[in-house]
C-alpha positions as CSV (number, residue, x, y, z in Angstrom):
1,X,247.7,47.0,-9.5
2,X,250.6,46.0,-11.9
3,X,249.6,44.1,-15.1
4,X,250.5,41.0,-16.5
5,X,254.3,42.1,-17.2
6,X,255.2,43.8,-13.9
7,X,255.0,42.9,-10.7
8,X,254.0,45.1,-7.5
9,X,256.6,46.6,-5.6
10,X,255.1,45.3,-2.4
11,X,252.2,42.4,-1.4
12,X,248.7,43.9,-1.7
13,X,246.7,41.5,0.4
14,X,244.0,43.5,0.1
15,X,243.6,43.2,-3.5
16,X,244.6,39.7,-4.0
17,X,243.7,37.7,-0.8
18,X,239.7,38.1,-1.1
19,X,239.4,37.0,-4.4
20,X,242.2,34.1,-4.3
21,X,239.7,33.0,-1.2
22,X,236.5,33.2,-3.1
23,X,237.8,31.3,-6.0
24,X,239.1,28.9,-3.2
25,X,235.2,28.5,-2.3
26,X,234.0,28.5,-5.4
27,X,235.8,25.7,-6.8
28,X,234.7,23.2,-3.2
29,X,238.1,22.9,-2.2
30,X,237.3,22.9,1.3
31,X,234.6,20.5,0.7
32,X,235.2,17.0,1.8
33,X,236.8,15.1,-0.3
34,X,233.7,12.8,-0.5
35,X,231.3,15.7,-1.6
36,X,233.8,15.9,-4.8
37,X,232.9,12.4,-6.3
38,X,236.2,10.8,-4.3
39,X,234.1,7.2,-2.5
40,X,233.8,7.9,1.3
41,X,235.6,4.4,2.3
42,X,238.4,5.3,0.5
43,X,239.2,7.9,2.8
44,X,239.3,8.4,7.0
45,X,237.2,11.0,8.1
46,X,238.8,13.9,9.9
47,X,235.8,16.2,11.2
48,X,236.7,19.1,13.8
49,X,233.7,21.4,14.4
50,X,234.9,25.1,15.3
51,X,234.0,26.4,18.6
52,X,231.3,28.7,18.1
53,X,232.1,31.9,18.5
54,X,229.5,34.3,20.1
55,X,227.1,35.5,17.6
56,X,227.1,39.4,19.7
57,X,230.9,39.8,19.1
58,X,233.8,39.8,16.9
59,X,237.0,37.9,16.5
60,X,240.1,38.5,19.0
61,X,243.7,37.3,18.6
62,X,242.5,34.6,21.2
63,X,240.2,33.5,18.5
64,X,242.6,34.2,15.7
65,X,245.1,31.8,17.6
66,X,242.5,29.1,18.4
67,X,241.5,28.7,14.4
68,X,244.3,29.0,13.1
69,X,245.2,25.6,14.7
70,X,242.2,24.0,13.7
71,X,242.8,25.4,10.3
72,X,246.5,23.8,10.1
73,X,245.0,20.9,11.1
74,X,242.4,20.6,8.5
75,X,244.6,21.6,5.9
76,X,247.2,19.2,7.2
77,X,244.9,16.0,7.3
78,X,243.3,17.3,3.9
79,X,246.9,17.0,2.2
80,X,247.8,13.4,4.4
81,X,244.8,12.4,2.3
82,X,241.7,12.3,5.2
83,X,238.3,13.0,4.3
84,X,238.3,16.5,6.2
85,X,235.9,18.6,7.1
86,X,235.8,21.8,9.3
87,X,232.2,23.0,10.3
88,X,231.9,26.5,11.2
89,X,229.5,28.4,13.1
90,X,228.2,30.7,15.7
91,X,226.8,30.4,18.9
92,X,223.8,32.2,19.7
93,X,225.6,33.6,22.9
94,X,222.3,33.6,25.0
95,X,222.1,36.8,27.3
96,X,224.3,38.4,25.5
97,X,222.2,38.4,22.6
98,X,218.7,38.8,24.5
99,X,220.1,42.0,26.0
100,X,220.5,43.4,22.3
101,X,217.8,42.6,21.2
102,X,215.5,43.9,24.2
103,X,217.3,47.4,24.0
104,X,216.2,47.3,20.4
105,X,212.8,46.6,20.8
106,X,212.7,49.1,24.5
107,X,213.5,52.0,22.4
108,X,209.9,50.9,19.8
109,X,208.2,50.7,23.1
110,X,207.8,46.8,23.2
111,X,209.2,44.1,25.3
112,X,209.6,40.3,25.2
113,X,206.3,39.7,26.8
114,X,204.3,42.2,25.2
115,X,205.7,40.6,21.5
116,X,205.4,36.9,22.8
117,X,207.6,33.9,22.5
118,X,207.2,33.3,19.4
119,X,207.3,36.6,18.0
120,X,210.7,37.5,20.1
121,X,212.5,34.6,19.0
122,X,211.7,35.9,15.1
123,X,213.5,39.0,16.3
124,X,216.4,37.2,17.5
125,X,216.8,35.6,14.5
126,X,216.2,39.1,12.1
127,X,219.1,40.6,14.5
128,X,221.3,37.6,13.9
129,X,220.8,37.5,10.0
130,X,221.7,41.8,10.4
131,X,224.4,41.3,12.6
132,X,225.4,37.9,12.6
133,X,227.6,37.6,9.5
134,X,230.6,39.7,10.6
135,X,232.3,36.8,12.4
136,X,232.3,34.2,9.2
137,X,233.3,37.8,7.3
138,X,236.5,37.8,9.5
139,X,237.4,33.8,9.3
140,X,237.1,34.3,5.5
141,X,239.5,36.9,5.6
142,X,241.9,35.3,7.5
143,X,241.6,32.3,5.0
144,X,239.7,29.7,7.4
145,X,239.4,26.4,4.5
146,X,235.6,26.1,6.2
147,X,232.9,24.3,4.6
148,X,230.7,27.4,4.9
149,X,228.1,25.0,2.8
150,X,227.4,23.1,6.1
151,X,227.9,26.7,8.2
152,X,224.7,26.1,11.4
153,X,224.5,28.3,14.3
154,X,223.2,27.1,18.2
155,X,219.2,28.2,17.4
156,X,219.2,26.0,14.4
157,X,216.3,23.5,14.7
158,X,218.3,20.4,14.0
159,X,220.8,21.4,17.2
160,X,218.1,22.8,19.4
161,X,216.2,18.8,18.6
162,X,220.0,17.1,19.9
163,X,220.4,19.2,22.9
164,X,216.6,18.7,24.1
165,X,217.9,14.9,22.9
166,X,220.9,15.0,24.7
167,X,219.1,16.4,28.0
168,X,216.2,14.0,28.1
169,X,218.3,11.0,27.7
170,X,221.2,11.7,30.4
171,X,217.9,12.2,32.7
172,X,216.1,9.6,32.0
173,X,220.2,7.4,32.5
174,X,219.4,9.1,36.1
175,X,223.0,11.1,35.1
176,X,221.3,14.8,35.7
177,X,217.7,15.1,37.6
178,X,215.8,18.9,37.9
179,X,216.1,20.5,41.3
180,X,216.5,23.6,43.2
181,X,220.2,25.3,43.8
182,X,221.8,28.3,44.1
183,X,221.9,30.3,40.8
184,X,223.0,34.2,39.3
185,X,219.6,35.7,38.9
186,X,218.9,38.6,36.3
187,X,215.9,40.7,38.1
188,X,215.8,42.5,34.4
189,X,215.2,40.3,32.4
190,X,214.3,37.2,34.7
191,X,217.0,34.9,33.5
192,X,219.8,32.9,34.8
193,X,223.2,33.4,34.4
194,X,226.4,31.4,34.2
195,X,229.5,32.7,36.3
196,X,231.1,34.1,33.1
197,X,227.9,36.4,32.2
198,X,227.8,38.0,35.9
199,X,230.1,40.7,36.6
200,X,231.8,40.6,40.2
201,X,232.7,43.7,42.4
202,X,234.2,44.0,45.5
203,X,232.8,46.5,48.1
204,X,234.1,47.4,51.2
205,X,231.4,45.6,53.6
206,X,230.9,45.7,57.0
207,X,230.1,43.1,60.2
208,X,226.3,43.6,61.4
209,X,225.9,41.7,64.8
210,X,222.4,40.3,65.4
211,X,220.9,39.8,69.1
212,X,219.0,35.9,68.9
213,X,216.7,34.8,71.8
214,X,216.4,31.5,73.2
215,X,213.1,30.1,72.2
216,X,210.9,29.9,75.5
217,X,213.4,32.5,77.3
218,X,216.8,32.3,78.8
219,X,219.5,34.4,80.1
220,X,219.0,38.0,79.2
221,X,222.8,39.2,80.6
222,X,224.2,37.1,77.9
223,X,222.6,37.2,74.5
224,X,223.5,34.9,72.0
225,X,224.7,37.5,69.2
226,X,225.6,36.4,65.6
227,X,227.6,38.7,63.1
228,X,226.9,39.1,59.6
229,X,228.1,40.7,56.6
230,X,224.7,39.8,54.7
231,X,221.7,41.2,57.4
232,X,219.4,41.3,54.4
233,X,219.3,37.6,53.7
234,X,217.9,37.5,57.9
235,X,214.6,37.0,57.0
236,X,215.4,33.5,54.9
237,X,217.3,32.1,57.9
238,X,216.5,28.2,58.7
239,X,219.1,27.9,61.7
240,X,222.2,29.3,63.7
241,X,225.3,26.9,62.8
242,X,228.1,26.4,65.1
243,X,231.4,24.6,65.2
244,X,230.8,21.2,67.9
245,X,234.2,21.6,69.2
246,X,233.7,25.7,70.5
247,X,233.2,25.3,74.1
248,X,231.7,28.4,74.3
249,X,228.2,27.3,73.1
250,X,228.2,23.9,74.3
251,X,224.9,25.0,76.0
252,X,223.3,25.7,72.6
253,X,223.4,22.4,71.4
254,X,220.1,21.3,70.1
255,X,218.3,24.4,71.4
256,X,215.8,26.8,69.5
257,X,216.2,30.3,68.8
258,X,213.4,33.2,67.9
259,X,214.2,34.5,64.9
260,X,214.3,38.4,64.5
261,X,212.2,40.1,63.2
262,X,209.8,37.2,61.8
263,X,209.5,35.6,65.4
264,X,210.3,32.6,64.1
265,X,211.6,29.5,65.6
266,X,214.7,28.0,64.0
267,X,217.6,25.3,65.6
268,X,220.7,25.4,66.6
269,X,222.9,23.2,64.3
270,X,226.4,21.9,64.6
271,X,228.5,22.0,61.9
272,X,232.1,21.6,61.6
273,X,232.3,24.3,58.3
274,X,231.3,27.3,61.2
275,X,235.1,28.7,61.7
276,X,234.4,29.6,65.3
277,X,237.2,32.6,64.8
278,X,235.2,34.3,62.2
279,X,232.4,36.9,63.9
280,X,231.7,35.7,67.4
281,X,231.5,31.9,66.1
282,X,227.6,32.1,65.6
283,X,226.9,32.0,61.8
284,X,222.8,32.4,60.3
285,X,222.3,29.7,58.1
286,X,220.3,30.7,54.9
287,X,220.1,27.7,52.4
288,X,218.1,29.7,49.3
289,X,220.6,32.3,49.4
290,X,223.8,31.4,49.7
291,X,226.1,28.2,48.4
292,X,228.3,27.6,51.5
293,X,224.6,27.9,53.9
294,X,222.8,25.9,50.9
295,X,225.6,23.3,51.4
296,X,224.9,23.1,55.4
297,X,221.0,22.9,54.8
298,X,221.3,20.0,52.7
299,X,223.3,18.2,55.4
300,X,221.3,18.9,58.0
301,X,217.2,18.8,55.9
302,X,217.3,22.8,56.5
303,X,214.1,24.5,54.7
304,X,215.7,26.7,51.8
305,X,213.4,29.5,52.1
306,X,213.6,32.0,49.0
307,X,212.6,35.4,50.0
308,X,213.4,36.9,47.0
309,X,210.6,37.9,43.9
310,X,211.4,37.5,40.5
311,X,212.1,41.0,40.0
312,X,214.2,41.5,43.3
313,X,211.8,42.5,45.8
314,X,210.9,40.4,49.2
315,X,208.1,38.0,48.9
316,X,205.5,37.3,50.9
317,X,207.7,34.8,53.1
318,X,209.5,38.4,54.3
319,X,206.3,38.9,56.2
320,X,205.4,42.9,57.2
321,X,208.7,43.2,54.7
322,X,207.1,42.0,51.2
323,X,207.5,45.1,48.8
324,X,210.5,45.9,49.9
325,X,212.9,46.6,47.2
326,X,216.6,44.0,48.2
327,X,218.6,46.8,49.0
């Protein structure tokens, strides 16, 4: 490093940009202006609270991009004279983070349930005080002006109180109620998960067509046959859906058909969502286990039979089938 009567050949940010920033923290800069003595109604507020990154990761140009705004922003308002404050943070990233932690505690011979709610949620928070500090790390170094004095992350009490706050209130405004629908299930770890946590793949799948019988008997020479790309979802059927303009089934129309299998007797239901080009225009309707069939059950009071354990097997509403692993 050159002394005080030469200067470097070339900009050492390595040397120079960590301790400018921690002198910049020091000294409260990035404080509101109202923590510093300045009287609050003297000033605007200007408050932007950060995204929360997820606590399991670390910071990509997407992210680098994003704060960067928000810090030009702050920094902007700061100068125009606001009251500003940027609140950073990190978001406790849910599965993500219950995954890690579960591996941990799998290779010490433990799991969630044998430790207990309680206890697991301690562990959560030892891995996120281990692990957790690598993000702010990196928004310091890019020279975020946070108040890291008012830093919170998603398991805090005060924001776990305002979401349960937030959630019992829209209910009880009758804006979200509690009920059953079609969800990404973990058989792991017995969790949901959102879209963005489940990981898609295509497969190369295959039609399966499905011999139905008319409930109390009928025409043998022509059997009413449905085709399926999902025969293992069969046992959860509520109905066979088809379009009300196909001709071809007129004579189905508010008839009953055996189920396979179970020996069960479910309707036939018309429904103008049934493309009568796809398969042979009969489609099994099964409202637990698919969206589009969950859709049709709820227009026409379909049972939503679940036929699915927790862990991925078939229940006891699979009949000589409960055991059975889903595949």
């Amino acid at each position: 490093m050159a002394d005080e009567t030469t200067l470097s050949s070339r900009y050492d940010p390595a040397q120079l940009e960590t301790v400018r920033y921690q002198s910049w923290e020091q000294s409260g800069y990035f404080k509101p202006a109202s923590d510093q003595g300045t009287p609050h109604a003297s000033r605007k507020p200007y408050v932007i609270m950060i995204p929360p990154p997820n606590v399991t990761g670390v910071l990509h140009m997407g992210h680098a991009l994003n704060n960067a705004i928000q810090d030009v922003l702050t920094r902007w308002n700061r100068m125009r004279g606001f009251d500003a404050l940027w609140v950073p943070g990190v978001d406790h990233a849910g599965i993500a983070t219950q995954n890690v932690v579960e591996r941990k505690l799998a290779k010490e011979n433990k799991t969630r349930h044998s430790l207990g709610r309680e206890a697991f949620l301690k562990e959560v928070w030892r891995w996120k005080e281990d692990h957790g500090s690598t993000i702010t790390r990196q928004l310091r170094r890019l020279g975020a002006s946070c108040d890291w004095s008012r830093e919170r992350f998603t398991m805090d009490a005060g924001l776990s109180k305002a979401v349960r706050e937030a959630f019992v209130t829209l209910h009880e405004r009758g804006l979200i109620y509690r009920g059953h629908y079609i969800i990404n299930w973990c058989p792991r770890c017995h969790t949901a998960l959102s879209d963005e946590e489940s990981v898609h793949k295509e497969i190369q799948g295959q039609f399966y067509h499905i011999r139905y019988l008319l409930a109390g008997g009928g025409d043998e020479q022509n059997p009413i046959v449905v085709a399926t790309t999902r025969p293992e979802t069969l046992l959860g059927d509520s109905a066979v859906a088809v379009h009300p303009g196909d001709e071809r089934y007129k004579h189905l129309h508010g008839k009953k058909l055996i189920l396979p299998l179970l020996e069960r007797e479910i309707p036939v239901i018309c429904d103008e969502a049934v493309d009568p080009e796809f398969g042979t225009g009969l489609v099994k309707v099964t409202p637990a286990h698919d969206p589009n069939d969950f859709d049709m059950g709820k227009r026409h009071g379909l049972a939503e039979i679940n036929v699915m354990t927790p862990d991925g097997k078939i229940n006891a509403q699979g009949g000589p089938y409960a055991g059975l692993d889903r595949f």
